[in-house]
N, C-alpha and C positions, 0 to 999 in steps of 0.2 A: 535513174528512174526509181531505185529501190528506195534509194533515202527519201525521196521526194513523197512516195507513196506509204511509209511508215510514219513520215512524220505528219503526214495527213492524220492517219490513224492513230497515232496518240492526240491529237488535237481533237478528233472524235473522240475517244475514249475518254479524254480529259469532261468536255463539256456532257458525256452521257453520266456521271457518275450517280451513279446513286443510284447510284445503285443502292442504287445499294447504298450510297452515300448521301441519297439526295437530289440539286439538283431541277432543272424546272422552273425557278424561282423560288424566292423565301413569300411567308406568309404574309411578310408586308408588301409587295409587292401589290401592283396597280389594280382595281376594283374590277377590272374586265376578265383577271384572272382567278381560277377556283381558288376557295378558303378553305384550309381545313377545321371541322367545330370546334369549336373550343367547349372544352369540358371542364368545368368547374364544379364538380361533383366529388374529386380524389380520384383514386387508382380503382376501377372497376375491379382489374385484378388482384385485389387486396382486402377484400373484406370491406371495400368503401371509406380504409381509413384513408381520411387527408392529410398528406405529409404538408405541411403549409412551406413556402417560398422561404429560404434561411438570408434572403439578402443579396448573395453572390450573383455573379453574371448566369452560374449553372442550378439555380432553382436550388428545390429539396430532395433528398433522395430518399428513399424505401424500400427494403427486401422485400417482396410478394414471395408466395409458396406455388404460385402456378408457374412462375419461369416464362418459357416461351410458348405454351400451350396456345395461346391467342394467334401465336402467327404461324403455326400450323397449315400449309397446303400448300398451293403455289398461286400467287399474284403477278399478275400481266399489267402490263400501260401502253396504252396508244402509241401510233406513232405520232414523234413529236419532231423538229424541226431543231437541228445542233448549228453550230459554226461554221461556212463557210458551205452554206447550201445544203447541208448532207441533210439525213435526219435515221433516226433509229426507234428502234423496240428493245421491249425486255421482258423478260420476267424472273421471277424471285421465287424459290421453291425451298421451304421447311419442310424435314422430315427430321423430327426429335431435333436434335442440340445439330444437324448435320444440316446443311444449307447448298444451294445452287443458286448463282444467278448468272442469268443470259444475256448480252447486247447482241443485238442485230442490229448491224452499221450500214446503212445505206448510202450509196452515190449521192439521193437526191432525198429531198426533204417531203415528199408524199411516199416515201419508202415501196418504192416498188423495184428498184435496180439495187439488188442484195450483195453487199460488197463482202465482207467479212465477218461470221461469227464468234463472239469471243465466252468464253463459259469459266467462269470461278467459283470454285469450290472449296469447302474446307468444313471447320466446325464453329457455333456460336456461343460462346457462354454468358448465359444470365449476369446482368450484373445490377440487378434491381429494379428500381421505376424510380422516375424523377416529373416535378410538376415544372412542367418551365414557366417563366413569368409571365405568358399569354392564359396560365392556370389549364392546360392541357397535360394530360400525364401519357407517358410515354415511355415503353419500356428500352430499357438499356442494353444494350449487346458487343460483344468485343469476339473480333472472328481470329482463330488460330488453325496451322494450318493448310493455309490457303494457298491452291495450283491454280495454275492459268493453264486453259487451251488455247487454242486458235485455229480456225476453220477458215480460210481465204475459199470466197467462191467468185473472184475474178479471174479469169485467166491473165490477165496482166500484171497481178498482184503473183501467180503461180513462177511466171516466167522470171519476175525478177528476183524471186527467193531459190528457186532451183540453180537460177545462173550465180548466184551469190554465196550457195549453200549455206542460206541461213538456219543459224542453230544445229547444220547438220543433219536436217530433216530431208525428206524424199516429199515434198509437197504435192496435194494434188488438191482438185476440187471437193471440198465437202468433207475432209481427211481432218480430223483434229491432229493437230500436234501439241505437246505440251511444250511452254514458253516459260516455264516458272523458273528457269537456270538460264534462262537461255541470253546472254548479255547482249546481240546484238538487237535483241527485242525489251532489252529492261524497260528503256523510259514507256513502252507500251503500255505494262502491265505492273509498274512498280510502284505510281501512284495511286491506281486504284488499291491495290493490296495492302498499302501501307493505313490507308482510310479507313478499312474494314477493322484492321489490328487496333487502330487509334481508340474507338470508339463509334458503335450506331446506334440511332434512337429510331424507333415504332412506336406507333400512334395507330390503332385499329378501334375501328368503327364499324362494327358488324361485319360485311366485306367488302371494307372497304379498308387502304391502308394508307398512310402517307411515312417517308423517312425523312430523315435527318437531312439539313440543310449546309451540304456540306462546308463552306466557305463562312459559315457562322458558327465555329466551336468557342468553345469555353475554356477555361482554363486548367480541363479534367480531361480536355482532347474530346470529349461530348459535343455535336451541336445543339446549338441553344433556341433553332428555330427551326417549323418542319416546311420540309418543302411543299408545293402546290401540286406537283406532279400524284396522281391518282393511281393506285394500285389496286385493281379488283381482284378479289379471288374468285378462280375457275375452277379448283379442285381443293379435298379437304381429306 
């Protein structure tokens, strides 16, 4: 039952990504689904200069002097509807160069039967802005780092990590435990963490944000398109 029910859960985790990574759909993607604007202005946060497009499949890149100042607060998404019925929430919380994001992994895909929550943490650093070929600019981040919790608020998911003594932990309902060592939980949390490290892209539009599409990088470990999933900010 243990395996059965983790490997659910990286199968969730897998398809919520983006986190932080993305995610939702890429921007090409079917006309029924949101667009993110396309801005062909240059880097707001740079003084308005246009780094123009160098050719490559990863656009142009530019140092800005504000960093991560834009994405400052914490940004929420709907729930949305993952792989095999479930569906989850999240949100995304900046404070300075230090970061949080949240998945809330549901049973069912109207997310009201709350399975598991999982919380990564760590630090972001600046690493420019870049115009991608859609002519949106988007700032660059690479996270270093980064823990993983885990919150199981199934009692079925409790009983078979107590009876297995997974990681070593004393599980309980609503109990974070941290997984970031923990190998019989790696493929859980080692593909998101490794995404984060790779490369993220932000794209904010007032409060409004979209990320990086994960399964579309470049050859800089960047993705090269943003995802459709919508990030609002609640708090600044």
């Amino acid at each position: 039952m243990q395996t059965n029910k983790l490997t659910l859960l990286a199968l969730v985790l897998s398809s919520s990504m983006l986190v932080a990574c993305g995610g939702g759909g890429s921007s090409s993607s079917s006309s029924d689904e949101p667009t993110p604007p396309v801005d062909n202005s240059g880097d707001n946060n740079n003084g308005g200069d246009e780094t123009p497009a160098d050719g490559n499949e990863d656009g142009g890149n530019t140092v800005g002097a504000t960093g991560l100042e834009s994405l400052q607060g914490t940004w929420v998404y709907d729930c949305e509807a993952v792989e095999g019925g479930s569906g989850n929430t999240g949100s995304l919380t900046f404070d300075g160069d230090n970061y949080s994001y949240v998945i809330e992994s549901y049973e069912d895909s109207s997310c009201t039967n709350l399975e598991v929550v999982m919380t990564f943490s760590g630090t972001h650093s600046f690493e420019g802005t870049q115009i991608l070929s859609s002519g949106q600019t988007v700032i660059k981040t690479r996270a270093s780092d980064v823990t993983a919790e885990m919150a199981p608020q199934d009692a079925e998911w409790i009983s078979a990590m107590n009876q297995s003594n997974t990681c070593g932990a004393d599980w309980e309902i609503g109990k974070k435990v941290d997984i970031t060592n923990c190998a019989a939980l790696e493929m859980v949390h080692t593909e998101l963490t490794s995404a984060l490290k790779n490369g993220t892209i932000f794209h904010v539009d007032g409060d409004v944000m979209y990320t990086g599409q994960d399964d579309m990088s470049g050859s800089a470990g960047y993705p090269t398109q943003l995802s459709t999933r919508v990030h609002t900010r609640v708090a600044q």
